[in-house]
mmCIF file as gemmi writes it, N, C-alpha and C atoms, coordinates in Angstrom:
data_model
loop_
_atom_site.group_PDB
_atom_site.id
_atom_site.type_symbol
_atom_site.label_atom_id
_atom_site.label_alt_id
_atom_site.label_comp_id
_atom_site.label_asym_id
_atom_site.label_entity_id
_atom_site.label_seq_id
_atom_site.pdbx_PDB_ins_code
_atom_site.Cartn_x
_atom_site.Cartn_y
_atom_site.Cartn_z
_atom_site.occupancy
_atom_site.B_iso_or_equiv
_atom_site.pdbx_formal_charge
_atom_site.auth_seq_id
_atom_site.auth_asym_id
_atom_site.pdbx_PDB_model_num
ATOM 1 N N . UNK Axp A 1 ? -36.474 -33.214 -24.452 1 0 ? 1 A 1
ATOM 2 C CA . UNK Axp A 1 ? -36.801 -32.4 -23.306 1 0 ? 1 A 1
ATOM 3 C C . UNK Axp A 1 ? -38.1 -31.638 -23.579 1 0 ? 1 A 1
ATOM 4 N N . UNK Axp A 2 ? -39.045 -31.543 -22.64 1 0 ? 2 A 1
ATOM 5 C CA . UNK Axp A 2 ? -40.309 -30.738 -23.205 1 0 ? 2 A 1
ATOM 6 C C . UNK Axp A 2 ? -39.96 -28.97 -22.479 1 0 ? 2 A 1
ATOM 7 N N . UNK Axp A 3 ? -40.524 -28.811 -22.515 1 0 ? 3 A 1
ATOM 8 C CA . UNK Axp A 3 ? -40.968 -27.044 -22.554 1 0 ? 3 A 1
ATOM 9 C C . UNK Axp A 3 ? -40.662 -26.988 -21.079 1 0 ? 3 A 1
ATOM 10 N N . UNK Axp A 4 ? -41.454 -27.365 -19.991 1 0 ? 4 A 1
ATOM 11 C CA . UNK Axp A 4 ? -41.791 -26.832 -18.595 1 0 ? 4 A 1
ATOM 12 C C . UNK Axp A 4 ? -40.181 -27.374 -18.232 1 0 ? 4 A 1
ATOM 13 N N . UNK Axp A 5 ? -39.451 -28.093 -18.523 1 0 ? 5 A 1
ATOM 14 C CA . UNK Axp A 5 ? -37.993 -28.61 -18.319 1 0 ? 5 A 1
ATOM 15 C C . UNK Axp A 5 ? -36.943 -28.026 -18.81 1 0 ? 5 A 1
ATOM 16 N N . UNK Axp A 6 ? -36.857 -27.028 -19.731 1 0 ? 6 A 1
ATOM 17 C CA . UNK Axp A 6 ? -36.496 -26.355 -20.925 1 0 ? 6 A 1
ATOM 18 C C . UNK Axp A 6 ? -36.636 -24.959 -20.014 1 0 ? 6 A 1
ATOM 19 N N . UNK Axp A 7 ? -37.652 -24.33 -19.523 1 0 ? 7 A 1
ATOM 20 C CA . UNK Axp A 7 ? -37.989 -23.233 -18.948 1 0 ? 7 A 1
ATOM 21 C C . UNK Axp A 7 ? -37.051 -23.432 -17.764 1 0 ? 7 A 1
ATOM 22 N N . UNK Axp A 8 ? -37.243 -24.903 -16.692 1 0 ? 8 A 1
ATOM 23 C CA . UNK Axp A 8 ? -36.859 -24.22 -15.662 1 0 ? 8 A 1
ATOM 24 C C . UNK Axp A 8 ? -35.378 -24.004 -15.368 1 0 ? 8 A 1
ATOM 25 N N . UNK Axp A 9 ? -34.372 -24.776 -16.511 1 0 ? 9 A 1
ATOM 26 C CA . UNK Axp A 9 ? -33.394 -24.458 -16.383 1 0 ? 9 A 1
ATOM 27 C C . UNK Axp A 9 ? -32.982 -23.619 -16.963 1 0 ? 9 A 1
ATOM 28 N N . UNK Axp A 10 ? -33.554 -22.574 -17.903 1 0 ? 10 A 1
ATOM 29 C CA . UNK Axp A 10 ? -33.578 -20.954 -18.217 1 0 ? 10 A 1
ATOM 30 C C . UNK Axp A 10 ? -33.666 -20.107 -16.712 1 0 ? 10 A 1
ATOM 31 N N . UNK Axp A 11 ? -34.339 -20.812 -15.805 1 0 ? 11 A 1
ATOM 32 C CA . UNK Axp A 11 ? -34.967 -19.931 -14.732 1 0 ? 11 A 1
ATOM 33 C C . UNK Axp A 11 ? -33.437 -20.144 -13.752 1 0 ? 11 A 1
ATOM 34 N N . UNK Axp A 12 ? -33.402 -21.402 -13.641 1 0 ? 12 A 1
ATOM 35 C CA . UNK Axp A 12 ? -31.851 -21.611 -12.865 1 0 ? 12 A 1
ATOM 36 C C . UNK Axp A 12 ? -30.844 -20.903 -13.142 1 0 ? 12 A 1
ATOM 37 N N . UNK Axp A 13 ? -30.871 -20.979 -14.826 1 0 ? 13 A 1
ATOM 38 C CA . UNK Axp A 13 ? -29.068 -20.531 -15.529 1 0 ? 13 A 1
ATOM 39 C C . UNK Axp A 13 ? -29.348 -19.071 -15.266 1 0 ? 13 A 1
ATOM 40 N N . UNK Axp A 14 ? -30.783 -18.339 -15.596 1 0 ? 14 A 1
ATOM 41 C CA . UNK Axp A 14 ? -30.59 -16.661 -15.032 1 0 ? 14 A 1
ATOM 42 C C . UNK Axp A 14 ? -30.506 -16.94 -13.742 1 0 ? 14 A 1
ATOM 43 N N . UNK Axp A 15 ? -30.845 -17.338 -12.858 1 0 ? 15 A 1
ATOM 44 C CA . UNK Axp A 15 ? -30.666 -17.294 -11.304 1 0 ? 15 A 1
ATOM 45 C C . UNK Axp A 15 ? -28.766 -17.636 -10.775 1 0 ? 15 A 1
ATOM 46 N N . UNK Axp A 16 ? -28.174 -18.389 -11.464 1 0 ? 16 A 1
ATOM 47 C CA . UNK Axp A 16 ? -26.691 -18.437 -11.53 1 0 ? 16 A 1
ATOM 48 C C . UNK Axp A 16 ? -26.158 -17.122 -12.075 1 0 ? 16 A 1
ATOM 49 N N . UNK Axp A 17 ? -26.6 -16.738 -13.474 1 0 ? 17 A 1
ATOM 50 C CA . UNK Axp A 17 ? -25.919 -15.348 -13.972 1 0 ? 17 A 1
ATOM 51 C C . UNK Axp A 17 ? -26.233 -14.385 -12.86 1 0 ? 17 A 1
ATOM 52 N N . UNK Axp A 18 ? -27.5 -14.112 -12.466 1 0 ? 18 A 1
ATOM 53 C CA . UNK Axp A 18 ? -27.444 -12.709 -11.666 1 0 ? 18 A 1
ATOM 54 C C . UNK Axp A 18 ? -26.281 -13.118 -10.442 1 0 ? 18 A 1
ATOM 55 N N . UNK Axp A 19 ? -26.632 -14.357 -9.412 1 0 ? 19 A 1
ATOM 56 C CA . UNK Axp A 19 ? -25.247 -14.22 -8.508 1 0 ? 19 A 1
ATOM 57 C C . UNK Axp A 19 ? -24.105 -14.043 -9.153 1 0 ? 19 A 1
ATOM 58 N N . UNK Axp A 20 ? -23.57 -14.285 -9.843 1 0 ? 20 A 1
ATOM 59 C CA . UNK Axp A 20 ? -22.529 -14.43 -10.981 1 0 ? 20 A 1
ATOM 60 C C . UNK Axp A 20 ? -22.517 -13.226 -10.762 1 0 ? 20 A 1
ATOM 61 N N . UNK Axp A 21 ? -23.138 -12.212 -11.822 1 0 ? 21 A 1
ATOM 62 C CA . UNK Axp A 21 ? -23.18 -10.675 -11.915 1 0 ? 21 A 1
ATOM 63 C C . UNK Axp A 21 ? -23.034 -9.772 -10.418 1 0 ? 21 A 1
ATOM 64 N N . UNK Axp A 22 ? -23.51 -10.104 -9.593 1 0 ? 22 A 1
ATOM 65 C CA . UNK Axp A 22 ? -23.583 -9.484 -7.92 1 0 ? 22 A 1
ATOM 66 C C . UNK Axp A 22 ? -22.002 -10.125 -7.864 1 0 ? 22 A 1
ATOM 67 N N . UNK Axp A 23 ? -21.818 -11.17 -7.648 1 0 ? 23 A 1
ATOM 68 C CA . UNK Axp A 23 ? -20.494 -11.646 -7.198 1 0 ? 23 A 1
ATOM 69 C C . UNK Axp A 23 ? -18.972 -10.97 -7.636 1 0 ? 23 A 1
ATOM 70 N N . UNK Axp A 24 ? -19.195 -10.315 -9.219 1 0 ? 24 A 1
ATOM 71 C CA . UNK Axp A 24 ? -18.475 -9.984 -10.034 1 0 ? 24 A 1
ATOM 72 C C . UNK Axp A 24 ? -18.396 -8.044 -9.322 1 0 ? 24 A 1
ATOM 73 N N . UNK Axp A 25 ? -19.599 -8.077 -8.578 1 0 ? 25 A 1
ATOM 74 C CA . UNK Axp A 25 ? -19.919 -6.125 -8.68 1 0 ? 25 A 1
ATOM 75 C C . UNK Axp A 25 ? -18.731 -6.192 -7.229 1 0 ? 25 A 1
ATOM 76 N N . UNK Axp A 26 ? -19.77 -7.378 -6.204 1 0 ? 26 A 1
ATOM 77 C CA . UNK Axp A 26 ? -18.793 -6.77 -5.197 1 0 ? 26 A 1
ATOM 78 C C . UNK Axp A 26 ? -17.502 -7.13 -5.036 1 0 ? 26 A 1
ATOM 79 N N . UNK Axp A 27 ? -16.642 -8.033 -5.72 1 0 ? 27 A 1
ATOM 80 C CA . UNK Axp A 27 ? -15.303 -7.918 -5.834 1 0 ? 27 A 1
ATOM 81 C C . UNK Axp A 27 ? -14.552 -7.259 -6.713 1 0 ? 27 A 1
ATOM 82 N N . UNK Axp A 28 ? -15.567 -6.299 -7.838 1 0 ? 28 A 1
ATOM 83 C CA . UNK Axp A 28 ? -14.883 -5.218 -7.996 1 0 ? 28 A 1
ATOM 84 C C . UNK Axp A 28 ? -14.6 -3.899 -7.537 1 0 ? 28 A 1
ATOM 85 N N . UNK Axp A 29 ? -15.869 -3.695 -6.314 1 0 ? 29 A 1
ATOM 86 C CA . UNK Axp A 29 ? -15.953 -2.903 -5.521 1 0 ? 29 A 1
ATOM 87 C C . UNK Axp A 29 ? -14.846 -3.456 -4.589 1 0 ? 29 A 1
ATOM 88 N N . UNK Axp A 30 ? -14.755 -4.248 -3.919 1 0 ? 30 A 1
ATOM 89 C CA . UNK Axp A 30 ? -13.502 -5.153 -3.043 1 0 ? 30 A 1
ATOM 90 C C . UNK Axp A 30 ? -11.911 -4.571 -3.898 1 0 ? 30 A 1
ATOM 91 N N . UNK Axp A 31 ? -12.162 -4.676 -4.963 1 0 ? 31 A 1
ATOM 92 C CA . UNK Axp A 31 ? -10.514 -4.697 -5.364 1 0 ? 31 A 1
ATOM 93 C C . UNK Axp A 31 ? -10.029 -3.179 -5.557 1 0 ? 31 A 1
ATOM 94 N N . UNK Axp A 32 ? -11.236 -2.526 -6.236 1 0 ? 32 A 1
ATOM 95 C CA . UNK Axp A 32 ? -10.87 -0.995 -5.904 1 0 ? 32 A 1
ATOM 96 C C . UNK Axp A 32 ? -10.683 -0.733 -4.569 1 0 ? 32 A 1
ATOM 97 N N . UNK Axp A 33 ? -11.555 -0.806 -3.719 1 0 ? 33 A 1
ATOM 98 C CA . UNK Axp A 33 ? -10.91 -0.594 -2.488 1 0 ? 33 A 1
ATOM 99 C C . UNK Axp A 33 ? -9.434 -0.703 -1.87 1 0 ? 33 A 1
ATOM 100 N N . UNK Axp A 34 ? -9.3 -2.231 -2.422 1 0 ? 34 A 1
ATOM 101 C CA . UNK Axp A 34 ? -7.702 -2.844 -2.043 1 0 ? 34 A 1
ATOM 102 C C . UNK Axp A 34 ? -7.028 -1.556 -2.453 1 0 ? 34 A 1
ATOM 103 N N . UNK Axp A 35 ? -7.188 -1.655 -4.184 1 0 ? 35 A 1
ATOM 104 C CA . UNK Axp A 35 ? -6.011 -0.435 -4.842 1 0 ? 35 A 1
ATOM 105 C C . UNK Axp A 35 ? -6.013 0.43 -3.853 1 0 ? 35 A 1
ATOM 106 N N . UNK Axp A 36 ? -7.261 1.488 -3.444 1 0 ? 36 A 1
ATOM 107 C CA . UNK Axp A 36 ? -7.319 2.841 -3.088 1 0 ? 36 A 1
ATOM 108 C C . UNK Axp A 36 ? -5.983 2.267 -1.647 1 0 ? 36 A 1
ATOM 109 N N . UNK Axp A 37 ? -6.636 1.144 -0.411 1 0 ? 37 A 1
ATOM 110 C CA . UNK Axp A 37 ? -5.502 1.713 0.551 1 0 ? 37 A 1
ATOM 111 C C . UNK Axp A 37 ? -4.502 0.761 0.318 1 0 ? 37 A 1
ATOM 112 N N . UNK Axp A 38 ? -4.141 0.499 -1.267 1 0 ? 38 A 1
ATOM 113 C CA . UNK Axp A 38 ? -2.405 0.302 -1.585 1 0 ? 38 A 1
ATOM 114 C C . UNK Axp A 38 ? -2.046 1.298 -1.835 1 0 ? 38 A 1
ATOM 115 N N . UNK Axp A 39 ? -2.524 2.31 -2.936 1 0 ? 39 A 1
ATOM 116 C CA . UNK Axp A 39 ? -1.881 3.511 -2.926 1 0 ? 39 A 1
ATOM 117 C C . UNK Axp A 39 ? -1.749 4.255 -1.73 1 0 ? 39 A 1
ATOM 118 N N . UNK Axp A 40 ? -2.457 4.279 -0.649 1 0 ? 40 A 1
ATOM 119 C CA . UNK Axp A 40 ? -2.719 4.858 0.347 1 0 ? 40 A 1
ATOM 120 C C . UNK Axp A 40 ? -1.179 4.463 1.162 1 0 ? 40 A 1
ATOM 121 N N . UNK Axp A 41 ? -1.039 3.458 1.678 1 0 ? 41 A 1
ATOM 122 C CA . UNK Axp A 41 ? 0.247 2.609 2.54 1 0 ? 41 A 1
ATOM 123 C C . UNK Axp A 41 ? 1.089 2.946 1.836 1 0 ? 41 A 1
ATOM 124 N N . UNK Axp A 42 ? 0.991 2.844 0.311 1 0 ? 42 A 1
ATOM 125 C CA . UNK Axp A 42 ? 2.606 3.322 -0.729 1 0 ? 42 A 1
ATOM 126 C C . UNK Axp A 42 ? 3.065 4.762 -0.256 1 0 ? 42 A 1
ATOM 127 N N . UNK Axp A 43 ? 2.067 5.778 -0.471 1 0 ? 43 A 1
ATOM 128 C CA . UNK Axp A 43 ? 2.134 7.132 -0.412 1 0 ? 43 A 1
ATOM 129 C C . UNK Axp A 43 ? 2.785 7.308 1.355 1 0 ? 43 A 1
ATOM 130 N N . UNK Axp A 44 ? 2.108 6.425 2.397 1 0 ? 44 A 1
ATOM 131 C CA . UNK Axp A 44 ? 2.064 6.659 3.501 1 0 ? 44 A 1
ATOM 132 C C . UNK Axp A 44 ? 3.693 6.11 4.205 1 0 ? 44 A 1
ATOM 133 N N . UNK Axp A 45 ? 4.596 5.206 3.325 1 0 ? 45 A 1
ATOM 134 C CA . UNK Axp A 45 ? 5.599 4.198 3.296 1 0 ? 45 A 1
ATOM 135 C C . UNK Axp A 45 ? 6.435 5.371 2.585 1 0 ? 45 A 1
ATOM 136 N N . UNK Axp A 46 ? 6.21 5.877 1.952 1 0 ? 46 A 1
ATOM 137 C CA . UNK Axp A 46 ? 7.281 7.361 1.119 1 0 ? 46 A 1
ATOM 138 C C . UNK Axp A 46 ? 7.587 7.872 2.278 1 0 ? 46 A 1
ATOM 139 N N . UNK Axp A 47 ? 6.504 8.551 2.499 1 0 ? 47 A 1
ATOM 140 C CA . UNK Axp A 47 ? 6.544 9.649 3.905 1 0 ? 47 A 1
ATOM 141 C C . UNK Axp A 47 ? 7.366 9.459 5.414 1 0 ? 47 A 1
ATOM 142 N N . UNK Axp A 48 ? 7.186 8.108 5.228 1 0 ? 48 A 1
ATOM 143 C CA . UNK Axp A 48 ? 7.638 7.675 6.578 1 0 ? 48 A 1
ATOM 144 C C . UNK Axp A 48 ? 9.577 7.609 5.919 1 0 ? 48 A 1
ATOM 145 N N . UNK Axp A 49 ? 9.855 7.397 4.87 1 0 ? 49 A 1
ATOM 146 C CA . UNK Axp A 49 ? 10.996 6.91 4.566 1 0 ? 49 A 1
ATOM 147 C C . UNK Axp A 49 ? 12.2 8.233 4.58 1 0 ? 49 A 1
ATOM 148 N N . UNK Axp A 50 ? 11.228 9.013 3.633 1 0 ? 50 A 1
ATOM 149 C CA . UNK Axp A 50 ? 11.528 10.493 3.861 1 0 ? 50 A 1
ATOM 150 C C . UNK Axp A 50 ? 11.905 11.128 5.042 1 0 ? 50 A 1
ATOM 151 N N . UNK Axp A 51 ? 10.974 10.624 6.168 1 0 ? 51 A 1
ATOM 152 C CA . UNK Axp A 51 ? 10.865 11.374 7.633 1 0 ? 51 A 1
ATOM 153 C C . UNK Axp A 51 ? 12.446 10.397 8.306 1 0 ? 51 A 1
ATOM 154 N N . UNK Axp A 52 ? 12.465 9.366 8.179 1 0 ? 52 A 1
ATOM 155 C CA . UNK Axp A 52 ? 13.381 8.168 8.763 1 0 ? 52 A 1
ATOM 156 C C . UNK Axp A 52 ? 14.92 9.021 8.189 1 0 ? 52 A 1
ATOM 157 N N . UNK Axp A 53 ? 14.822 8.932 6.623 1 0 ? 53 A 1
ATOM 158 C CA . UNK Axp A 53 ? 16.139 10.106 5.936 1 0 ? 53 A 1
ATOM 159 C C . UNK Axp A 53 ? 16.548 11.165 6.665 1 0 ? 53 A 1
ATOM 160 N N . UNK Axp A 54 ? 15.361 11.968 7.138 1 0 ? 54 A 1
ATOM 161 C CA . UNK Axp A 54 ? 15.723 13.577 7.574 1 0 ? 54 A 1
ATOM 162 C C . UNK Axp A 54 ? 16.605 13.453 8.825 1 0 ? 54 A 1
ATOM 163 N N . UNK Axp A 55 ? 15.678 12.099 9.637 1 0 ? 55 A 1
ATOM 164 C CA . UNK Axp A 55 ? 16.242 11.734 11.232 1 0 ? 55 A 1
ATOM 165 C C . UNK Axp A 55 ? 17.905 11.33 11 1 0 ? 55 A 1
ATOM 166 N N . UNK Axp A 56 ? 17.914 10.756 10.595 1 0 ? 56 A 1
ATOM 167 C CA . UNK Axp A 56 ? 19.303 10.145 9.968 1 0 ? 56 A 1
ATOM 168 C C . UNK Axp A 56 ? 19.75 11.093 9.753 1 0 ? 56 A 1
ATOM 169 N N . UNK Axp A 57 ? 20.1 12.036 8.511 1 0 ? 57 A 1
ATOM 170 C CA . UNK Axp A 57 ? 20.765 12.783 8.709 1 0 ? 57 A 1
ATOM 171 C C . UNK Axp A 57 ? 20.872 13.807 9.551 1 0 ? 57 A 1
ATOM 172 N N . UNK Axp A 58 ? 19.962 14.467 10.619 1 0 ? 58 A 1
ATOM 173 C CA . UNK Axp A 58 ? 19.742 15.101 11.766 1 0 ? 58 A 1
ATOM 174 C C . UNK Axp A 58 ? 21.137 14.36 12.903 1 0 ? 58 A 1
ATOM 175 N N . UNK Axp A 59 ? 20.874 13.297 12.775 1 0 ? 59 A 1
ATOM 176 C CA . UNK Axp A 59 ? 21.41 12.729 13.984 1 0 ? 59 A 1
ATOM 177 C C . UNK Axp A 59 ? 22.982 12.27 13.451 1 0 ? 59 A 1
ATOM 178 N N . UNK Axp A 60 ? 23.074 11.858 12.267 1 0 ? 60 A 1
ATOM 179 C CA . UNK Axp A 60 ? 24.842 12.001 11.829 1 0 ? 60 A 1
ATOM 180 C C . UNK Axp A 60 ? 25.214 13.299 11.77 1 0 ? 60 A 1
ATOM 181 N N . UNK Axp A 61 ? 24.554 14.767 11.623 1 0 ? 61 A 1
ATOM 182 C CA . UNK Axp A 61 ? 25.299 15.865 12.039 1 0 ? 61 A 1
ATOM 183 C C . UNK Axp A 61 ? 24.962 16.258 12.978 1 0 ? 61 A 1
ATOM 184 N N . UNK Axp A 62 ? 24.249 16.046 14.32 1 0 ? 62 A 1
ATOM 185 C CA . UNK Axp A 62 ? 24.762 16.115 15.573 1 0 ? 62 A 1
ATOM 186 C C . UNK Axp A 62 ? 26.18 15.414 15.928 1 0 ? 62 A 1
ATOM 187 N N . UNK Axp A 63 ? 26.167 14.05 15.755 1 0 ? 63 A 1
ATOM 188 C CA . UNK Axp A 63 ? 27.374 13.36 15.997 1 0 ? 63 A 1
ATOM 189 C C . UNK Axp A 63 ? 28.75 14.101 15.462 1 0 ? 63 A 1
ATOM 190 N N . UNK Axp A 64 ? 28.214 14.563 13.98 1 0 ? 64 A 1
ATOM 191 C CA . UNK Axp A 64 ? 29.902 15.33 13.391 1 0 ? 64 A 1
ATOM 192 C C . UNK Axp A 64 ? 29.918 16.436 14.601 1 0 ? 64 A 1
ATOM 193 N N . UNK Axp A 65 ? 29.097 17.22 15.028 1 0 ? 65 A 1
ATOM 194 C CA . UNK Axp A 65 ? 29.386 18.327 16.103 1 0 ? 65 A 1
ATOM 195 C C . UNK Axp A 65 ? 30.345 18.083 17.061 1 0 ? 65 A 1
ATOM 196 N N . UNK Axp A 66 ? 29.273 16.869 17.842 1 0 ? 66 A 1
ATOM 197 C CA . UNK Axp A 66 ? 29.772 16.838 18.676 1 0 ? 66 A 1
ATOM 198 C C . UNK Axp A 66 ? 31.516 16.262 18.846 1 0 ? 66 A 1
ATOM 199 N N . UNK Axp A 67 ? 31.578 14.976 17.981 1 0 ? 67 A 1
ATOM 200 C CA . UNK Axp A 67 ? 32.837 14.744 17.792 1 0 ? 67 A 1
ATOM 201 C C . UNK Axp A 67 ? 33.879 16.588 18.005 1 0 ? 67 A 1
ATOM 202 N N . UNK Axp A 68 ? 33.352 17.387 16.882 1 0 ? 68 A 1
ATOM 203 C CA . UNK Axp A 68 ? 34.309 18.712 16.746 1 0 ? 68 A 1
ATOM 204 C C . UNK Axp A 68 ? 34.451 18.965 17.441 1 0 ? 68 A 1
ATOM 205 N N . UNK Axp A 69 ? 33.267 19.265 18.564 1 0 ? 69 A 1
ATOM 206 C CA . UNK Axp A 69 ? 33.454 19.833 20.405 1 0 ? 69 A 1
ATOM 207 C C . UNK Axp A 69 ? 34.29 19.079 21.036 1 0 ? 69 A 1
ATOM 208 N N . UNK Axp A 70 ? 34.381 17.76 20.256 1 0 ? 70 A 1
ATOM 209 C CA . UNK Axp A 70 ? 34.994 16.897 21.966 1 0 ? 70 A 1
ATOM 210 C C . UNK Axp A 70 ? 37.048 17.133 20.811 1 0 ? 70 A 1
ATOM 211 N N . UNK Axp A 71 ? 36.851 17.17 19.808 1 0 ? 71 A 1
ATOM 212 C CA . UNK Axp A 71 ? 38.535 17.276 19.174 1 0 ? 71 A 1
ATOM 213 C C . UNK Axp A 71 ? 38.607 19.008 19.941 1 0 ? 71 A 1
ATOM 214 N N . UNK Axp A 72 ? 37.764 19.708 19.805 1 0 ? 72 A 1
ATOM 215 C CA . UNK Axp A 72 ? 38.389 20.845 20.633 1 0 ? 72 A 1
ATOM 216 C C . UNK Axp A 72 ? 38.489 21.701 22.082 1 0 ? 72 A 1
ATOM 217 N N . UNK Axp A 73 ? 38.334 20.127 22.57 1 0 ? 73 A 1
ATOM 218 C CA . UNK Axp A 73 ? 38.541 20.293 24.055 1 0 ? 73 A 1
ATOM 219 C C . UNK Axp A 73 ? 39.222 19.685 24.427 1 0 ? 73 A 1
């Protein structure tokens, strides 16, 4: 292989590494993101489960009430 053939696939293989390197930045920027709104939906999936609990039990002690009202009438 001579020199000017030798060079230009130095010039190619850095021209593959840098996309390579860009390709690598923004799907790590991509995957942090993912994490941030997984934790986000996790935290947001608590809250809602919590809130769903409170209703639930809100609404099985209305029912014990009312049952009592209706045994004492």
């Amino acid at each position: 292989m001579d020199q000017p053939d030798v060079i230009a696939q130095l010039h190619r293989l850095t021209s593959r590494v840098e996309t390579l390197i860009e390709r690598v930045r923004v799907l790590s920027d991509e995957n942090r993101s993912l994490r941030q709104q997984q934790e986000h939906i996790v935290g947001e999936r608590a809250q809602l489960l919590s809130k769903n609990e409170q209703a639930r039990s809100r609404v099985e002690a209305m029912i014990a009430r009312l049952k009592s009202l209706e045994q004492h009438t």
